[in-house]
MIDO-938969 format. One record per residue (C-alpha): x, z negated, y; residue in one letter. Coordinates in steps of 0.2 Angstrom, whole numbers, padded with zeros to 4 digits, always signed. Layout:
N
XZYa ...
END
This chain:
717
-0153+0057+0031x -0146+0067+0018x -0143+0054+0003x -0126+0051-0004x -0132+0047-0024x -0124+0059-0035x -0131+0059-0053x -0118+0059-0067x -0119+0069-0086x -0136+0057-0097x -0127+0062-0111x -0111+0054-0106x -0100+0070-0104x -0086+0075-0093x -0095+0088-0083x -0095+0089-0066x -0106+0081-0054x -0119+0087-0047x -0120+0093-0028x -0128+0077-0014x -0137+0091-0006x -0144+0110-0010x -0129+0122-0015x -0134+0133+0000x -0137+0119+0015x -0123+0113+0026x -0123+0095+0030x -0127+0092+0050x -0111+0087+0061x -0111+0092+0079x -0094+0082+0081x -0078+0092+0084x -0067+0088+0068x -0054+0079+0076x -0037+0069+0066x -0030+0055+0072x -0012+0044+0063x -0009+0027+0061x +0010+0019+0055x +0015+0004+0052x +0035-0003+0054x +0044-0018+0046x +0054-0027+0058x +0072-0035+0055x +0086-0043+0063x +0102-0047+0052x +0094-0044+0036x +0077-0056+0039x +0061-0051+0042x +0054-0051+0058x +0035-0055+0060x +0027-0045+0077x +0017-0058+0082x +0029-0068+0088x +0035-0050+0097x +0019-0044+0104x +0018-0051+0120x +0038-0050+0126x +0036-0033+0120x +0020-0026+0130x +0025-0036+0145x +0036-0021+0154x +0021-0009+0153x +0002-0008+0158x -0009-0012+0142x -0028-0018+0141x -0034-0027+0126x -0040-0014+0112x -0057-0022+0103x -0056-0036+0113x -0041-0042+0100x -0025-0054+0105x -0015-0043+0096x -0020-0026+0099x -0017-0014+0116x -0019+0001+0121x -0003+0005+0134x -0002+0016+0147x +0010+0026+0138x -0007+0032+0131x -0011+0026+0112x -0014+0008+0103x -0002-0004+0098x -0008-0017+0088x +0000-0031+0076x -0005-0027+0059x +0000-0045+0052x +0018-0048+0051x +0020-0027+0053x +0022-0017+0070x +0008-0004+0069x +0003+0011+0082x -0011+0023+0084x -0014+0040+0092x -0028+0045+0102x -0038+0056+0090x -0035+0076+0093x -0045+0090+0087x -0038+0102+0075x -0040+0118+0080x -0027+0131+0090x -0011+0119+0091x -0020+0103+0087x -0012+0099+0069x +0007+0104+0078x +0000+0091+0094x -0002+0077+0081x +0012+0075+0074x +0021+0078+0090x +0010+0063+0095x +0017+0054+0082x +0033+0058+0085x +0033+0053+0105x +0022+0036+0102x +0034+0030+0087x +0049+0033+0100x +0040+0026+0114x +0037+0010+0102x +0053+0008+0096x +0061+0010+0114x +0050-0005+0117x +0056-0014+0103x +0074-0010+0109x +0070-0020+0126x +0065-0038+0116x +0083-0036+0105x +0075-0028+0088x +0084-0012+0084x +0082-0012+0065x +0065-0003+0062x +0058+0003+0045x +0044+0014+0042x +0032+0003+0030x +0014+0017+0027x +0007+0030+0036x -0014+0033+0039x -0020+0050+0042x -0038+0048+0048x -0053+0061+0052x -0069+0059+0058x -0085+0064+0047x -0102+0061+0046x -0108+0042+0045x -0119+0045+0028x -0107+0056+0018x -0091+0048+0022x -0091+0039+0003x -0097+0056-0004x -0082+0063+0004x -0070+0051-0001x -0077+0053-0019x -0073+0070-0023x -0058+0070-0014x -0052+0058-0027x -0055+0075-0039x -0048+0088-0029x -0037+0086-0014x -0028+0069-0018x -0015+0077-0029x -0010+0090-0017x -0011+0074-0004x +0000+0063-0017x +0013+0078-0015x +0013+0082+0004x +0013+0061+0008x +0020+0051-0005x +0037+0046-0009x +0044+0044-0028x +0044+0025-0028x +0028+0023-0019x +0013+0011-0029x -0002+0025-0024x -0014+0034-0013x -0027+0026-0005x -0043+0036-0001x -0053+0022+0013x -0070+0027+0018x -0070+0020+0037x -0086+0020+0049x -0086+0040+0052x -0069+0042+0046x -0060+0043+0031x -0043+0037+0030x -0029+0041+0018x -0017+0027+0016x +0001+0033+0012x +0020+0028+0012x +0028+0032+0028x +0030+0049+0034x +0043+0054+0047x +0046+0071+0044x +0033+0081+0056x +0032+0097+0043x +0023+0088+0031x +0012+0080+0042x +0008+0095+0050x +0005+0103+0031x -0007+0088+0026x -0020+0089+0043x -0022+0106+0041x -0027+0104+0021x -0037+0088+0027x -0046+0098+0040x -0049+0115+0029x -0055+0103+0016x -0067+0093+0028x -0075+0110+0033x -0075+0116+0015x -0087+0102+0014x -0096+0101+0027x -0100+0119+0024x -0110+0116+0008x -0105+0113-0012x -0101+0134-0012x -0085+0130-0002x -0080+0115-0009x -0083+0119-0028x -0068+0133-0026x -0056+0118-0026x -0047+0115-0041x -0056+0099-0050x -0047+0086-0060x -0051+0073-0071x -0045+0056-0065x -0038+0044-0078x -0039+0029-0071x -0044+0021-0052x -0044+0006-0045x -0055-0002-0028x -0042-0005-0014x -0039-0024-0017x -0029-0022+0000x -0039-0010+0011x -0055-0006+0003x -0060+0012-0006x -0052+0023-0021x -0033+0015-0026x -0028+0028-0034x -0010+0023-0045x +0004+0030-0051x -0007+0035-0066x -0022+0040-0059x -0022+0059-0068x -0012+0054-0083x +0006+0063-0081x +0013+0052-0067x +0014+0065-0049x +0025+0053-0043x +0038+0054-0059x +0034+0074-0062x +0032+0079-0045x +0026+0099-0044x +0028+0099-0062x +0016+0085-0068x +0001+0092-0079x -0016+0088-0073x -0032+0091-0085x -0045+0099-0076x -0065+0097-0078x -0065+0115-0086x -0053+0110-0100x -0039+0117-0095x -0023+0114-0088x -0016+0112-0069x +0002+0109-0064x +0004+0100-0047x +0011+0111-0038x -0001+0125-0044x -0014+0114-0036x -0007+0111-0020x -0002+0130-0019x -0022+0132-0020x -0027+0120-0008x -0016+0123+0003x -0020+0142+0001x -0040+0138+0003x -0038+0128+0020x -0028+0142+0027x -0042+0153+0023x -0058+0140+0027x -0050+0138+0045x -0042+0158+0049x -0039+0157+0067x -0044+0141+0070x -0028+0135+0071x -0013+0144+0079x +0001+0153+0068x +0012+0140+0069x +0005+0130+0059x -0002+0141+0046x +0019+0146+0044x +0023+0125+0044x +0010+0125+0029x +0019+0139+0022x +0035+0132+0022x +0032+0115+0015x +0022+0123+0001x +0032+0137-0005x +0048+0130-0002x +0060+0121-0015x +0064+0101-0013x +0053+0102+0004x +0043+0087+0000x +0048+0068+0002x +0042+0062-0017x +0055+0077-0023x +0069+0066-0017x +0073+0049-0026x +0083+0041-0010x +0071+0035+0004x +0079+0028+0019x +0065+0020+0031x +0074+0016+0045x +0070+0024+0062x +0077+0029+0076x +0072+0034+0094x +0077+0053+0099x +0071+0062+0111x +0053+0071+0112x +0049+0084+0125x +0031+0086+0121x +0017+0088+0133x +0007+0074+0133x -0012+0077+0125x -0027+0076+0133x -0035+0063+0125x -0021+0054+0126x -0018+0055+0145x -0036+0051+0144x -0033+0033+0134x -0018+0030+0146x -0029+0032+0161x -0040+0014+0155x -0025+0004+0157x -0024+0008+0177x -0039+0008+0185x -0039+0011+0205x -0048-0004+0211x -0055+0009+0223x -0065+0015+0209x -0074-0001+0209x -0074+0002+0189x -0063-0008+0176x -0062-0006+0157x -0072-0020+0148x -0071-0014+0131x -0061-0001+0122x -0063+0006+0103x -0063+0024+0095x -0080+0023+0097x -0080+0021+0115x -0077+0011+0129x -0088-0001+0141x -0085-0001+0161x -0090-0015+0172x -0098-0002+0189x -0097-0017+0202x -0109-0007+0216x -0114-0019+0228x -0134-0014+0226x -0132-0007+0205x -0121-0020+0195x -0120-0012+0178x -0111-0010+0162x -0112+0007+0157x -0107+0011+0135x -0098+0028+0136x -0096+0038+0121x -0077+0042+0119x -0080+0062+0120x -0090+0057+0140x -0073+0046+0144x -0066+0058+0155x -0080+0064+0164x -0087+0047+0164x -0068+0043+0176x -0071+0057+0184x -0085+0053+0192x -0082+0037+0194x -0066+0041+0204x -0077+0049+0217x -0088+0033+0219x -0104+0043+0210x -0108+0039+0192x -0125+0046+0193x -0127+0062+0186x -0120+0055+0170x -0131+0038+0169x -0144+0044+0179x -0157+0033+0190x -0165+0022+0177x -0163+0001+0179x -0150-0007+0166x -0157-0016+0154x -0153-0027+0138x -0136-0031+0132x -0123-0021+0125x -0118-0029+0108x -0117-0015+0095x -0104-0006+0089x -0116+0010+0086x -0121+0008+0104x -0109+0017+0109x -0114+0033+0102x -0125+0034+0116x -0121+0035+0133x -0131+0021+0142x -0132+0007+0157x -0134-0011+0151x -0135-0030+0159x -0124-0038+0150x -0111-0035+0139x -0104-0046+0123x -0087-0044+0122x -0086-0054+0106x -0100-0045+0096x -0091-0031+0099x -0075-0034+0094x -0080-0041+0077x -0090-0027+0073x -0077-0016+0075x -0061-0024+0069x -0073-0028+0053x -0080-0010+0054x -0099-0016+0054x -0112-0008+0061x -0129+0003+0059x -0122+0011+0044x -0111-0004+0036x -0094+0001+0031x -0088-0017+0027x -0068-0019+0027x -0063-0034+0035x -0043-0036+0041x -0034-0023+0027x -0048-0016+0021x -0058-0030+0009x -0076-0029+0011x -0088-0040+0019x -0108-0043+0017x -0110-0051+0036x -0122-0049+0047x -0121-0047+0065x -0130-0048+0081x -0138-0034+0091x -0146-0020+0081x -0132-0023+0067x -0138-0021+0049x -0127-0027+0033x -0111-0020+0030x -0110-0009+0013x -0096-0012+0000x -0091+0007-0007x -0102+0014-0021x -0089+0029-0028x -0101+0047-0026x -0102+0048-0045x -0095+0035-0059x -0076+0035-0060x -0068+0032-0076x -0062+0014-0080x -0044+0011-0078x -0032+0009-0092x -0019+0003-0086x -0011-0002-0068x +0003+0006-0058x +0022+0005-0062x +0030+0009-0050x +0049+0011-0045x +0055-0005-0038x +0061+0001-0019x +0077-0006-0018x +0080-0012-0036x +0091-0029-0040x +0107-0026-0048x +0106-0041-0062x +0117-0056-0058x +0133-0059-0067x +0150-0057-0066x +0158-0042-0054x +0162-0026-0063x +0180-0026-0055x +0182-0040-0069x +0175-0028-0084x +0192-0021-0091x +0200-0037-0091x +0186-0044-0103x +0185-0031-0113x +0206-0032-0116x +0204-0052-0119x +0188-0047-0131x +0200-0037-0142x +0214-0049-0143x +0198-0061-0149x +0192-0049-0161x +0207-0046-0169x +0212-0066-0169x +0198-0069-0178x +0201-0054-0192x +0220-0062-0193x +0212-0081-0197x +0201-0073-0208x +0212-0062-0219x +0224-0078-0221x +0212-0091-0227x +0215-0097-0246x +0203-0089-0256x +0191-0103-0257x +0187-0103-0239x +0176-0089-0237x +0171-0088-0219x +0153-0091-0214x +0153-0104-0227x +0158-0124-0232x +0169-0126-0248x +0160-0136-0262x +0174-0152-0259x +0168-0154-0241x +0156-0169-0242x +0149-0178-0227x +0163-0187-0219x +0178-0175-0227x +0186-0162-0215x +0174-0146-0211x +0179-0128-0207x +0166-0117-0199x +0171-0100-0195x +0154-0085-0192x +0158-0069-0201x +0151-0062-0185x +0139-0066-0171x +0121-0068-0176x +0103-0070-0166x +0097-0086-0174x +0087-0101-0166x +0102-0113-0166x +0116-0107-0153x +0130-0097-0161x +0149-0093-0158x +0148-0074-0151x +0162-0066-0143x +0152-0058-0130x +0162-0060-0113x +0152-0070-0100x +0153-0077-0083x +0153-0096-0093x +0169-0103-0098x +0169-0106-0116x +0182-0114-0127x +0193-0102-0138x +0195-0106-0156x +0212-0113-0160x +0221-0100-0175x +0229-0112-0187x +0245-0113-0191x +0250-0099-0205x +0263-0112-0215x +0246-0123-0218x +0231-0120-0211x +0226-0136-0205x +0208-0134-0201x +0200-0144-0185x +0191-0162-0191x +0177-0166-0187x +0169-0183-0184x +0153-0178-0188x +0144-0176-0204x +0135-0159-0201x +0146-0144-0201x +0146-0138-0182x +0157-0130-0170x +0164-0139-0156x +0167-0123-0144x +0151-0121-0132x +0140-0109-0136x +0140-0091-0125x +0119-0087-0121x +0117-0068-0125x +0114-0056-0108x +0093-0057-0107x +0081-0045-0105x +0079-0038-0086x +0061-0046-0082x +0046-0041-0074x +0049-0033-0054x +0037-0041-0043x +0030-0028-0030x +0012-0032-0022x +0009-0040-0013x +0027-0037-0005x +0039-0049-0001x +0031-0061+0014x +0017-0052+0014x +0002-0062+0023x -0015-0063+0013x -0031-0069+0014x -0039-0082+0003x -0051-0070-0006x -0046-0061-0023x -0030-0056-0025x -0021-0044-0038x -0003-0046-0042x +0006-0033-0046x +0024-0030-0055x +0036-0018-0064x +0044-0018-0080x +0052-0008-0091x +0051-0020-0105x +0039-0017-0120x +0031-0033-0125x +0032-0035-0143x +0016-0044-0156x +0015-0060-0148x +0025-0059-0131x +0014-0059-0116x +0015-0060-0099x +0017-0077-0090x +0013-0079-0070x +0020-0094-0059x +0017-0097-0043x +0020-0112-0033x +0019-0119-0015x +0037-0114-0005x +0044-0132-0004x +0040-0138-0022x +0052-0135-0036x +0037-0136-0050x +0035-0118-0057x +0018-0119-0062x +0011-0107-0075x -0009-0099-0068x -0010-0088-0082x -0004-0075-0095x -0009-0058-0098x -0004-0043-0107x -0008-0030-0092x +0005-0027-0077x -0008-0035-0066x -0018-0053-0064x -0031-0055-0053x -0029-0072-0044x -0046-0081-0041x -0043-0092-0025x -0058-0101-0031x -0052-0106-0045x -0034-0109-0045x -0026-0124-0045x -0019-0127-0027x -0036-0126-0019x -0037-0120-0001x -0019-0127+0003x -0014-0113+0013x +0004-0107+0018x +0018-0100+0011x +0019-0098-0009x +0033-0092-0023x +0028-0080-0035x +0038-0072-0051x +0034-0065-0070x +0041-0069-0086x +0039-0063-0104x +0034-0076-0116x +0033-0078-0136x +0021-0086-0144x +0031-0103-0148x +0033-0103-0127x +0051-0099-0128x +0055-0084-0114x +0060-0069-0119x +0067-0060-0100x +0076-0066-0090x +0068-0074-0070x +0072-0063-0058x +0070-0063-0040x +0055-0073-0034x +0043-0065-0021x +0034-0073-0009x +0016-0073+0001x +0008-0081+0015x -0008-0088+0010x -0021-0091+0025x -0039-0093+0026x -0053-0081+0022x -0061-0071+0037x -0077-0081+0044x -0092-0078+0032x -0081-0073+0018x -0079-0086+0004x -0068-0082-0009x -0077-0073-0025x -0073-0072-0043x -0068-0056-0049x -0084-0048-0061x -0074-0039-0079x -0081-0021-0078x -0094-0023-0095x -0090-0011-0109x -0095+0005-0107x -0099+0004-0090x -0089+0011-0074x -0077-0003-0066x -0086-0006-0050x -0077-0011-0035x -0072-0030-0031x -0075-0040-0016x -0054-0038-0014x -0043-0048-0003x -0033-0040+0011x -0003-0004+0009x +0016+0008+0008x +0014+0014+0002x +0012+0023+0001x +0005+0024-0006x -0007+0019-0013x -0001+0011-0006x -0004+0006+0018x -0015+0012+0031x 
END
């Protein structure tokens, strides 16, 4: 096995790092490079939120569908692809397809028809409002490289990626190591072109590497200012900030420091990928898609993150594409003739298990997903023996890597199966449980511990989090602006009251202060000079929503001032509150958003700069209480959240969340905006909730045991 441990600089410099394998030596991979896409939807109906679960069933029953990874809420339909429920989110998944000829232009036609078919589903159980939530663009790779992969690609492609996939409010790229795959978690993607555009600079760049560290080291290589472990999904989180000058607010323009010293724009960058794939795969791919690549590339305002509006919502139109292979293939599973005397026990990318009921030869035969449709072939014409061969069944198929192999079995254990691969466990680990947080488990079979990811060389700390543009920002509450020249007329005829009352005082009565003869008990006047920011509440003549009481101008012929029962000189009007501060913006985990009871990171936007002594305050409480409670403060725009600790416990269901500015002597500086809410529920089986470990100083952060996506970013699958 070639080993995957890149050394870094001992002197603690920013050169490169050094090549896994010799410069000259291509890395083994008889697999066929093939590309496969995952998205997600949000569901509504008259403005609420929809949770698929509660959809799933009503929605698959018009259509042939077998359980995917022996999962209650996963399918693969006879339409040919997987639809699964991925929490409260619709999610779909192509068949995977190889690249070359047509195959980057066959994906995202594959997309197109399995997102229409999906929402004509949708349509037949009453939902019609459908949203585009993330978008996962997958390739295979080989099992022992995949984190060496994802690694450098956090230093090369990912900007070019960040271009072609992200959209301009989106929190950041994910780049998620998988079990022989890698998976880049993005916001949603609907337009074909630019899906087209990144397969084929994920495909040239997966054969650059594959082909040895002379190909890949033509890439542009930046420095990366700051990373993050997916707390969501596992792998490199890679925010808003990761190269220093924000992609997502510069676009083509933003300036990346490469590991040379010098300087790289964006767009520069992608031009250069892009331009290096085309040449790594020539004639691999047909002249279509080389133009498609083209056109995204060179052409002005092509890309999604160029254009500050985002609409998500999807509609069904019509697709005339052929249907693929391996789809028609994945279809095929659902609808067994019962001739065949062969039904589908188990399905996953891996492969698939069959039940082969011969009278005299019971078995359950693991087929490799490339042997599937030879495997129905034969089986279609009553003789799977020149594929299985003679040899008795034996032993149990209960391993996930077992299906790399084609081979007969006894038994088969459904269950085994289905954890290792929703978990993504098996000979080599790859540990995401759910979203993507990882898992030390063991399983049964031949199963060895799952791996947490180990980044290829150390990646610098980061210093500071993602802030992101909210998506759909909160205009502040207050009074309609219909009502704003009004105010401003009666905060003239105010003004100038005041100057009037002013001018006409005798000359002892200077305003803003109390004459000498007004002793405790006499007759007190107060009148401010003008609206100050003090810690009692003063007159100001602000307009506001609030009614307030207008001071009475006395009479000119003797200026009879208002008395006063009191002995302290006050005014009786009712003080108007100065507009606050727009607070902190909430934004992962999004609004309703399930989660698991492992660690968490909350995550908000704001525009305010704390001042010396102000900090950040987070409250959270369970839905039905009204107690606020405080959990902690902190100066980042980020608090991890130690189920273990906090003080609800393991009370699990639905909680309020929202972030304020505070001074030192408590008092709140912003004003509370909207709260955002989560569903807490239990941790997977076999994963207790763990305390986040500080990175030390001078160390590299190292990646968290985090709790279970755009978008985009950063970020989905």
């Amino acid at each position: 096995m070639v080993s995957a441990t890149i050394t870094h600089a001992l002197d603690g410099s920013n050169a490169p790092p050094s090549w896994p394998i010799d410069s000259k030596q291509e890395i083994k991979f008889d697999a066929p490079l093939q590309l496969g896409v995952e998205q997600e939807f949000e569901l509504f109906a008259d403005g609420s939120k929809l949770d698929f679960r509660d959809l799933f069933k009503p929605t698959i029953a018009s259509v042939f569908s077998i359980p995917f990874r022996d999962r209650d809420t996963a399918v693969i339909v006879e339409a040919g692809y997987m639809l699964a429920c991925d929490e409260k989110e619709a999610e779909f998944a192509t068949a995977p397809i190889p690249f070359h000829d047509a195959g980057c232009i066959t994906l995202a036609s594959e997309v197109r028809r399995c997102r229409n078919h999906m929402v004509g589903l949708l349509g037949q159980v009453g939902v019609h409002d459908v949203r585009g939530y993330s978008t996962h663009l997958n390739i295979n790779a080989p099992e022992d490289q995949v984190d060496s992969l994802a690694s450098l690609a956090a230093v090369t492609i990912a900007p070019a990626l960040i271009l072609l996939l992200e959209a301009a409010a989106s929190p950041g790229l994910l780049i998620r190591p998988r079990r022989r795959r890698l998976e880049i978690g993005s916001e949603y993607v609907h337009d074909s072109k630019r899906l087209v555009a990144a397969s084929v600079l994920l495909a040239g760049s997966m054969s650059m590497f594959l082909r040895g560290r002379d190909k890949w080291s033509a890439l542009p290589h930046v420095r990366l200012h700051a990373w993050e472990d997916g707390t969501m999904r596992g792998g490199i989180y890679l925010p808003r900030d990761a190269y220093g000058e924000s992609i997502y607010e510069h676009g083509r323009a933003a300036r990346l420091a490469r590991e040379d010293g010098k300087t790289i724009t964006a767009g520069e960058l992608l031009e250069s990928c892009a331009n290096l794939a085309l040449a790594e795969l020539g004639d691999k791919i047909d002249a279509h898609a080389a133009r498609t690549v083209r056109t995204v590339v060179d052409r002005p305002r092509s890309l999604q993150i160029e254009h500050r509006n985002f609409d998500p919502r999807v509609t069904r139109r019509r697709s005339s594409a052929p249907l693929p292979d391996s789809a028609r293939t994945l279809g095929a599973l659902t609808s067994i003739p019962q001739s065949w005397k062969t039904t589908t026990q188990f399905v996953d990318w891996e492969g698939a298990a069959f039940a082969v009921n011969k009278i005299d030869h019971p078995m359950i035969v693991g087929v490799p997903w490339s042997d599937i449709p030879r495997f129905l072939h034969l089986a279609q014409h009553g003789d799977i023996t020149p594929l299985v061969g003679t040899a008795a069944p034996e032993g149990t198929l209960a391993n996930i890597d077992q299906l790399a192999t084609l081979r007969t079995y006894q038994r088969l254990d459904r269950a085994s199966l289905g954890e290792q691969a929703f978990y993504d466990i098996g000979e080599y680990g790859g540990g995401s449980i759910g979203k993507g947080s990882k898992s030390s488990r063991k399983t049964g079979g031949d199963g060895g511990p799952s791996k947490r990811f180990v980044p290829l060389f150390p990646l610098p700390t980061p210093t500071r989090m993602p802030v992101p543009t909210p998506r759909l920002p909160q205009r502040p509450k207050g009074m309609p602006q219909k009502w704003l020249p009004l105010l401003l007329i009666l905060t003239g005829i105010i003004v100038a009251t005041l100057v009037f009352t002013a001018l006409n005082l005798p000359r002892g009565n200077v305003p803003g202060t109390v004459p000498p003869e007004n002793q405790p008990g006499a007759a007190q006047v107060i009148i401010p000079a003008r609206a100050t920011e003090t810690p009692t509440p003063t007159w100001t003549p602000t307009p506001s929503s609030t009614t307030t009481s207008t001071p009475t101008r006395p009479a000119p012929s003797t200026l009879t001032p208002t008395v006063t029962p009191t002995a302290t000189p006050t005014r009786t009007s009712t003080p108007t509150p100065v507009p606050c501060v727009p607070g902190p913006v909430p934004y992962d985990p999004p609004n309703n958003k399930a989660v698991n009871a492992n660690n968490m990171v909350l995550r908000w936007q704001c525009d305010y700069v704390l001042k010396p002594g102000e900090v950040f305050e987070i409250l959270v409480w369970p839905d039905a209480s009204a107690d606020r409670s405080s959990i902690g403060t902190t100066t980042n725009k980020t608090f991890d959240v130690d189920f273990a600790q906090w003080r609800f416990g393991f009370d699990y269901g639905k909680y309020g969340w929202q972030v304020r500015v505070i001074r030192s002597d408590g008092t709140v500086a912003t004003c509370e905006g909207e709260p955002v809410f989560f569903d807490l529920g239990p941790a997977p089986s076999g994963q207790p909730a763990q305390p986040a470990q500080p990175a030390q100083p001078g160390q590299p952060a190292q990646p968290v045991q985090p709790a279970p996506c755009k978008g985009p970013n950063c970020p989905k699958p």
